[in-house]
C-alpha positions as CSV (number, residue, x, y, z in Angstrom):
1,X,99.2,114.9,105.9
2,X,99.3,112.7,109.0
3,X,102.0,113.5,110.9
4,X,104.6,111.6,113.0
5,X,104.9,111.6,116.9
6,X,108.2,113.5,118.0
7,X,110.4,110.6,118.5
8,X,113.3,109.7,120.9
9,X,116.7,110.9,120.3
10,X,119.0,108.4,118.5
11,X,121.0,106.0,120.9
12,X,118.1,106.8,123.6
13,X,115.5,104.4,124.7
14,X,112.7,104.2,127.4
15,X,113.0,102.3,129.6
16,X,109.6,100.1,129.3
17,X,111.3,99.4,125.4
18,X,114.8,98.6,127.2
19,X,113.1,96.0,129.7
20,X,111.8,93.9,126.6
21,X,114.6,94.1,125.1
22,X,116.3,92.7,127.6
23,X,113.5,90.0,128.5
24,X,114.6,89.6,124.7
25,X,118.1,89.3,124.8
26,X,117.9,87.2,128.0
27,X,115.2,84.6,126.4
28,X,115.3,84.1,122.8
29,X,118.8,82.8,120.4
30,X,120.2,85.4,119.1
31,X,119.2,84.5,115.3
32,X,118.1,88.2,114.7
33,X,119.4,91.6,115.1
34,X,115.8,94.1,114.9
35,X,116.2,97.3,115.4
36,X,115.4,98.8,119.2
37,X,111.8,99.5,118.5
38,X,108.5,97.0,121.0
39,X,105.3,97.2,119.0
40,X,102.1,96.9,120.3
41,X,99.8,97.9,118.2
42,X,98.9,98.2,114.2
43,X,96.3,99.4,111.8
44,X,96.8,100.6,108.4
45,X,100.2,101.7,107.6
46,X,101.1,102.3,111.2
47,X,102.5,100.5,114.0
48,X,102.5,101.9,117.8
49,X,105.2,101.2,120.5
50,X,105.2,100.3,123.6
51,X,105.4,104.1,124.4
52,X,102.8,105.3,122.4
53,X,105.1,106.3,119.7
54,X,103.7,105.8,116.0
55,X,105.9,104.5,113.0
56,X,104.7,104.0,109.5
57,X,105.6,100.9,108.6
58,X,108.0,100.9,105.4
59,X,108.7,97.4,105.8
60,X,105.2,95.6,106.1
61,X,106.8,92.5,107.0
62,X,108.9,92.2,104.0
63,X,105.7,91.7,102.2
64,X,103.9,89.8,104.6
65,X,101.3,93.2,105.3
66,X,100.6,93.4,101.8
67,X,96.9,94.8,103.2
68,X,98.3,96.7,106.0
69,X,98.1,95.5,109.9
70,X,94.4,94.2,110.9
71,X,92.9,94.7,107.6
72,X,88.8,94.5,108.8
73,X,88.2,91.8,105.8
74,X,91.0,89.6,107.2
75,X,90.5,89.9,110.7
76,X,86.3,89.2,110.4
77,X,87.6,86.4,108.3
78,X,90.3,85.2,111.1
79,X,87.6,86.1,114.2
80,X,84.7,84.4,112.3
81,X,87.1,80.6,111.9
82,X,88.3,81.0,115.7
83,X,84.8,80.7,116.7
84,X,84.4,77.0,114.7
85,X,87.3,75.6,114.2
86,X,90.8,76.0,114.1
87,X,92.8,72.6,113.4
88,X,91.3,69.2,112.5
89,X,95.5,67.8,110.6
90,X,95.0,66.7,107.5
91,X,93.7,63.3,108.7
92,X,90.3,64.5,108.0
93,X,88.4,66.6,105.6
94,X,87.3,70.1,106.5
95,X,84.8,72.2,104.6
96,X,87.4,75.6,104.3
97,X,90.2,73.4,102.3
98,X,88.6,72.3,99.0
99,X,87.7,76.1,98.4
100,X,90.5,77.3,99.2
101,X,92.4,75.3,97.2
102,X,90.0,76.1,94.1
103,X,89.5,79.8,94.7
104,X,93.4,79.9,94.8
105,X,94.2,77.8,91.7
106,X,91.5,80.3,90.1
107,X,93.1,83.2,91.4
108,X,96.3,82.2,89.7
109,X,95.3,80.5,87.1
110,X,96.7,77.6,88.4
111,X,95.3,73.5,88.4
112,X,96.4,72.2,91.7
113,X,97.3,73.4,95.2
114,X,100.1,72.1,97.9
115,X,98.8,74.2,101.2
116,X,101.8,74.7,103.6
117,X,102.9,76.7,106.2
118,X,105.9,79.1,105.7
119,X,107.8,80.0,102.7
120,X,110.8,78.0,103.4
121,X,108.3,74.8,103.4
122,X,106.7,75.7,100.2
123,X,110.2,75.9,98.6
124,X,111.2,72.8,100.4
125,X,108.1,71.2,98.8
126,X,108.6,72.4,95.3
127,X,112.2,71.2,95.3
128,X,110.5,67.9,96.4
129,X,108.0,67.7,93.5
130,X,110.6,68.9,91.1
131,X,112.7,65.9,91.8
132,X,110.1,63.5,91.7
133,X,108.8,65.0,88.5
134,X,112.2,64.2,86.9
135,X,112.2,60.5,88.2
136,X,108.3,59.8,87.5
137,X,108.1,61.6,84.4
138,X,111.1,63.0,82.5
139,X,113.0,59.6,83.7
140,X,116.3,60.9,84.8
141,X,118.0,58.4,86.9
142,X,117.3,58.2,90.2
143,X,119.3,60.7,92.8
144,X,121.1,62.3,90.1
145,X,118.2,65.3,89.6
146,X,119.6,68.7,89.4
147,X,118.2,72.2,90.2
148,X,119.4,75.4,88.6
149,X,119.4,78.1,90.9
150,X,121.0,81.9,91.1
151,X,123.7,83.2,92.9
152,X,123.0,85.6,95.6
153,X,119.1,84.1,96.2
154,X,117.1,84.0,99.1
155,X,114.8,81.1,99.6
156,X,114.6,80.6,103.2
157,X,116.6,79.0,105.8
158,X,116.1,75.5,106.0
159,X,119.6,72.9,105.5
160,X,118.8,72.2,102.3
161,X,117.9,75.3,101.0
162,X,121.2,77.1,102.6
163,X,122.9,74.3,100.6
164,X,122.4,76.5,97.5
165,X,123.1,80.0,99.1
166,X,125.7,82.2,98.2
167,X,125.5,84.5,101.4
168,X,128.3,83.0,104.0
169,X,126.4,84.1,106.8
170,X,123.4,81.3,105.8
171,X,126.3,78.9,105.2
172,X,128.8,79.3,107.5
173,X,128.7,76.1,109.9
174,X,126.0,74.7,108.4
175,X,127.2,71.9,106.5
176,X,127.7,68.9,105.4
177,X,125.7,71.0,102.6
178,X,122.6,68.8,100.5
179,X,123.8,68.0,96.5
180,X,122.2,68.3,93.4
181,X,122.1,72.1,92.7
182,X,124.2,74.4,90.3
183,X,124.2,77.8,91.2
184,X,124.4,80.3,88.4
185,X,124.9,84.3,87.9
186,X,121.5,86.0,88.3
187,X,120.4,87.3,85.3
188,X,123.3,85.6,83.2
189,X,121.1,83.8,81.1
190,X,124.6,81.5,78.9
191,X,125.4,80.5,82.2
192,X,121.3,79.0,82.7
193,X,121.7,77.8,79.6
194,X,125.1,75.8,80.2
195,X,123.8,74.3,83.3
196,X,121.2,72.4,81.8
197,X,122.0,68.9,81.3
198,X,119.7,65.9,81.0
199,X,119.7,65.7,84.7
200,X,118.0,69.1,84.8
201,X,114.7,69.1,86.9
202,X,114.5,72.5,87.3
203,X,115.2,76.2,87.6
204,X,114.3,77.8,90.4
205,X,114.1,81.3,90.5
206,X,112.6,84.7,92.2
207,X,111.8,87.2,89.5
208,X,112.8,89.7,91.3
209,X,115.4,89.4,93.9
210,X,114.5,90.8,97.5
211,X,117.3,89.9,99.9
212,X,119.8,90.7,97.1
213,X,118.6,94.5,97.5
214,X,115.5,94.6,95.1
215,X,117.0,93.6,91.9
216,X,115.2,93.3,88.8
217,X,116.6,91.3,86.2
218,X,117.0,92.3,82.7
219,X,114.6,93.0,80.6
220,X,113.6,89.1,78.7
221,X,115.8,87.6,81.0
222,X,112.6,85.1,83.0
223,X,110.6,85.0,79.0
224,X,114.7,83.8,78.3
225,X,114.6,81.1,81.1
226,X,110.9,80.2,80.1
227,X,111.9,78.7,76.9
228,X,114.8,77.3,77.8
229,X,112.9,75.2,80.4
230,X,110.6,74.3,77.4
231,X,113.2,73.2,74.7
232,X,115.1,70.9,77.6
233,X,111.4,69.5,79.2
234,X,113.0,71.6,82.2
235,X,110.6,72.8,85.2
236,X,110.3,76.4,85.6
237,X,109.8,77.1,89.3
238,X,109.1,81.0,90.3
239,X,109.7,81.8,94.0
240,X,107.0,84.6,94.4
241,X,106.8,84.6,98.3
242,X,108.1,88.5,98.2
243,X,107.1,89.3,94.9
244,X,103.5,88.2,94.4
245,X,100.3,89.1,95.4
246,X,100.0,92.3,94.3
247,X,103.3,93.7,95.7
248,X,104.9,94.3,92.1
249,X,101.4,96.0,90.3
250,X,100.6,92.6,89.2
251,X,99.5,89.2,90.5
252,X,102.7,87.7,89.9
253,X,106.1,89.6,89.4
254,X,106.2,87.1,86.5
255,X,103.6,88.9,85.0
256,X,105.7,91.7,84.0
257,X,107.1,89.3,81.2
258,X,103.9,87.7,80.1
259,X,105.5,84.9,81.4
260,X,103.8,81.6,83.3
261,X,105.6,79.3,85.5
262,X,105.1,75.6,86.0
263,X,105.6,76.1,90.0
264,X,105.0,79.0,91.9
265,X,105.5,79.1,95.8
266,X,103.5,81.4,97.0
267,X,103.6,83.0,101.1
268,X,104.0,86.3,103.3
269,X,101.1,87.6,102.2
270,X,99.3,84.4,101.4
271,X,98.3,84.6,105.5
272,X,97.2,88.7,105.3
273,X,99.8,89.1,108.1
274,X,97.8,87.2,110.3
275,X,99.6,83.7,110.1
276,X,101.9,81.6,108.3
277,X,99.9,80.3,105.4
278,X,102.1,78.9,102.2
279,X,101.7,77.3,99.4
280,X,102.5,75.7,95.7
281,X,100.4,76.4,92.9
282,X,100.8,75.0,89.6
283,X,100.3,72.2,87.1
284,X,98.1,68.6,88.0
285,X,100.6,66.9,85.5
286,X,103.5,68.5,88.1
287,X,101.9,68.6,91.7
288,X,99.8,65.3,90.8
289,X,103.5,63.5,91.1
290,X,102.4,63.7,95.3
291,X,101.0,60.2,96.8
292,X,99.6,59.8,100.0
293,X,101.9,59.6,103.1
294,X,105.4,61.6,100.4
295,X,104.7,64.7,101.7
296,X,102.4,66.2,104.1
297,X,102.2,69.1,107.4
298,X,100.1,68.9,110.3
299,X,99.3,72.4,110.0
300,X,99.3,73.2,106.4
301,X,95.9,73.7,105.2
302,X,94.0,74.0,108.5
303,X,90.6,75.4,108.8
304,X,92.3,79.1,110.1
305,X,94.7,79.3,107.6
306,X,92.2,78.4,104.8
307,X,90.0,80.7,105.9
308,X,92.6,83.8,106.5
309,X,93.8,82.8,102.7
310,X,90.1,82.6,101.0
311,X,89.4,86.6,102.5
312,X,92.9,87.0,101.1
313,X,92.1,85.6,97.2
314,X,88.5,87.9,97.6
315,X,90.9,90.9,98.2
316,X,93.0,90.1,95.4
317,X,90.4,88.9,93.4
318,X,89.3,92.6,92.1
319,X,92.3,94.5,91.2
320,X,92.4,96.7,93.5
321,X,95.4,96.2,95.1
322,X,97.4,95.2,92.3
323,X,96.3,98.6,91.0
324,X,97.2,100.9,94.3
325,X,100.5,99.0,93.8
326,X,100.8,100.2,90.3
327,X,99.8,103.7,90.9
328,X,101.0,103.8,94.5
329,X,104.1,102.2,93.2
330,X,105.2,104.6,90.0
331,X,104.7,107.6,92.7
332,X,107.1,106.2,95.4
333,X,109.7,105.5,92.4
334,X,109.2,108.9,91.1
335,X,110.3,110.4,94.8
336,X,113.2,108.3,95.1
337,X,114.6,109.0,92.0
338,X,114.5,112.1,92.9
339,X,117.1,111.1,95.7
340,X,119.3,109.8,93.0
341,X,122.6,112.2,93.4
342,X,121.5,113.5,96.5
343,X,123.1,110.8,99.1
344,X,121.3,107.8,96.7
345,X,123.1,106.3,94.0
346,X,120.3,104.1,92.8
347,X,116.2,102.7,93.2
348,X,115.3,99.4,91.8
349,X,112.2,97.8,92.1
350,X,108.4,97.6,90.8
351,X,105.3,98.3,92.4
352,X,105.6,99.2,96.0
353,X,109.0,97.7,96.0
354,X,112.6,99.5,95.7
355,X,115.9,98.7,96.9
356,X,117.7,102.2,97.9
357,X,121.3,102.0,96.9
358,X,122.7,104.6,99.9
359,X,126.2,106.4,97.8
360,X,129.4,106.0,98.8
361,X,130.2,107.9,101.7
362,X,126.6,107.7,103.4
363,X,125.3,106.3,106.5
364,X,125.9,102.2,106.2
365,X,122.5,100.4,106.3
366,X,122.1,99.7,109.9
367,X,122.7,103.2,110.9
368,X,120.5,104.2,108.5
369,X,117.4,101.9,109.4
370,X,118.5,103.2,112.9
371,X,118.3,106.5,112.0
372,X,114.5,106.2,109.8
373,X,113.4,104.7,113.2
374,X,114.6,107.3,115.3
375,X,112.5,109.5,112.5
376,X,109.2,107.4,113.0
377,X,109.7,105.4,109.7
378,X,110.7,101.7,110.1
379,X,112.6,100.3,107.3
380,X,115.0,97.7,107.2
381,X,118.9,97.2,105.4
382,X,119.9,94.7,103.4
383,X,123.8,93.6,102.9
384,X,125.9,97.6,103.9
385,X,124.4,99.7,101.9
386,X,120.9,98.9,100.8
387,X,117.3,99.9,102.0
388,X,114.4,97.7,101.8
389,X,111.1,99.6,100.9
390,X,108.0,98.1,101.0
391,X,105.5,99.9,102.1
392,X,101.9,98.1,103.0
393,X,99.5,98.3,99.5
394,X,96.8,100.3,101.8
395,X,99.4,103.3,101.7
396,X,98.7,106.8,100.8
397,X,100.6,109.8,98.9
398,X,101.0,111.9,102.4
399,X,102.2,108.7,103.6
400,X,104.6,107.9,101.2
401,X,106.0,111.9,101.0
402,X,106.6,111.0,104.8
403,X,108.6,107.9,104.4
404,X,110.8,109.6,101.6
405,X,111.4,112.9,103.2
406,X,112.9,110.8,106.1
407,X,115.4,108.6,104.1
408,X,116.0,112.0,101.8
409,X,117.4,113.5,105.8
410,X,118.9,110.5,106.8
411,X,120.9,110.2,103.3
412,X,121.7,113.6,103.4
413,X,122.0,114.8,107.3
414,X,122.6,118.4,106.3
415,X,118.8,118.2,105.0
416,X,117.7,117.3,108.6
């Protein structure tokens, strides 16, 4: 079992940490809050500070390291672009884009791509096919379309997608807010199917939620939504940036449910932690709605990206990690579970995915990511009381015993 550097006491920091930090603090808006740990360097499941202390990454970038840091395929893929060509905008051809686009419509069984760069653009750019969809094709009236979307989702950050978030901290001062969206109870499926009107685009959904704390719907809730998007000619719109790409066991957390989507967006781990590469997969009768000059990115598709994303499908492409996730994944639920009781009062989640519900009375989430840090683990809360786990696909048994033994003593101090 590899075993973690003795770490700092809590509240303690070096002072080569506290002087980026600072740099930090002094530099950069305050739009984040991370925990008191400088990386420097990653490989695997680990991360190194500026200290030389290692962590093993829980986190992975909340899905982002889905391969682990520096994964040799990605990186020869990345190394081998820099030395040819990084950017040409998508005023010319290049020769990485077409196969990309195919080998990732292949991939997910899929007809047509929309390369972009972060999430929040590739939701942006499904809203904006939705709508046009519903002009172009289904004929509601123009500026009247309507999206369906759940309460307590996370999309992204962007002004119109904070328009249909239920978290005040997104919305507060952000207004005037963008119209055209009813936001339902997630996993209510009478209220999905009482917001549908003629106006109705589309639903937009993430199968499983991640920034709600892991949450898995009930079971036939997404085959529910499916057919009600079929009997209203409704689009069906799965927001699989967290979820997909192996993270769940399966290509798509969708997949679960034998269930296909009309739009996916698709991100995180789309760029193999290397860069922001994004995109929306999906139907030609859907995407095909897209003229020349309606939507477009200067960076979306570039040669780097591409290239990053085609070693990405290759890695995908076999099994194998949607398998380590599976088996990988079962044994992480079966340790947490075993928390259950014991400072934890529940684990959701698939794959290498769980929300940790901290009981009543336990450390809040901050301290607690505080405290896994202090313990070499880096992990991150969501909301008070909830732990994000999402440990890199690479990871190992040893590895994951580490990472639950130190939330089973931070949960339960007298264990420490």
């Amino acid at each position: 079992m590899t075993a973690i550097a003795d770490h700092h006491t809590a509240g303690t920091m070096n002072p080569a940490s506290a002087d980026y930090i600072a740099l930090d603090e002094e530099w950069s808006t305050h739009n984040y809050h991370p925990l008191p740990v400088v990386l420097s360097h990653g490989e695997g499941s680990w991360v190194t500070d500026v200290e030389g202390r290692r962590y093993l990454d829980f986190l992975s970038g909340y899905s982002s390291l889905n391969f682990g840091h520096r994964h040799p395929a990605l990186v020869a893929a990345a190394v081998e672009q820099l030395g040819r060509v990084t950017l040409t905008s998508r005023a010319f051809h290049h020769d990485q884009f077409g196969l990309f686009c195919r080998e990732l419509a292949q991939l997910t069984g899929t007809e047509m791509v929309l390369a972009m760069n972060s999430g929040a653009e590739a939701v942006e750019s499904a809203i904006k096919v939705a709508r046009k969809w519903a002009y172009q094709v289904k004929g509601v009236p123009e500026g009247t379309a309507e999206i369906i979307v759940a309460g307590s989702n996370f999309h992204g950050r962007t002004t119109t997608i904070v328009s249909f978030s239920t978290d005040e901290t997104a919305r507060n001062d952000f207004g005037p807010f963008t119209p055209g969206f009813k936001v339902v109870k997630y996993g209510a499926l009478d209220e999905v199917e009482s917001a549908i009107s003629p106006r109705t685009a589309a639903i937009l959904i993430e199968p499983i939620q991640g920034e709600a704390g892991v949450v898995v719907p009930p079971a036939g809730y997404l085959a529910a939504i499916r057919r009600l998007c079929d009997e209203h000619n409704v689009l069906m719109i799965a927001d699989e940036i967290q979820s997909g790409l192996g993270r769940t066991g399966t290509l798509f957390a969708l997949d679960h449910e034998g269930v296909r989507a009309d739009l996916y967006t698709l991100g995180k781990a789309l760029g193999g932690g290397i860069l922001p590469v994004s995109a929306v997969v999906g139907a030609k009768a859907v995407l095909g709605v897209l003229k020349p000059g309606e939507h477009g990115s200067t960076f979306g598709g570039n040669p780097l990206a591409c290239a990053v994303g085609r070693a990405v499908v290759r890695l995908l492409e076999t099994g194998e990690f949607q398998e380590r996730s599976r088996e990988m994944g079962a044994y992480l639920h079966a340790e947490l579970n075993k928390l259950v009781g014991h400072g934890v009062a529940e684990v959701r989640g698939r794959g290498l995915w769980a929300g940790v519900e901290i009981a009543p009375g336990g450390p809040v989430g901050r301290a607690a990511s505080e405290a896994l840090s202090a313990r070499g683990v880096l992990c991150k809360e969501t909301h008070a009381s909830t732990l994000r786990v999402a440990p890199p696909l690479v990871i190992t048994r040893d590895e994951i015993d580490l990472g639950v033994q130190a939330i089973a003593e931070v949960v339960r101090p007298d264990l420490g």
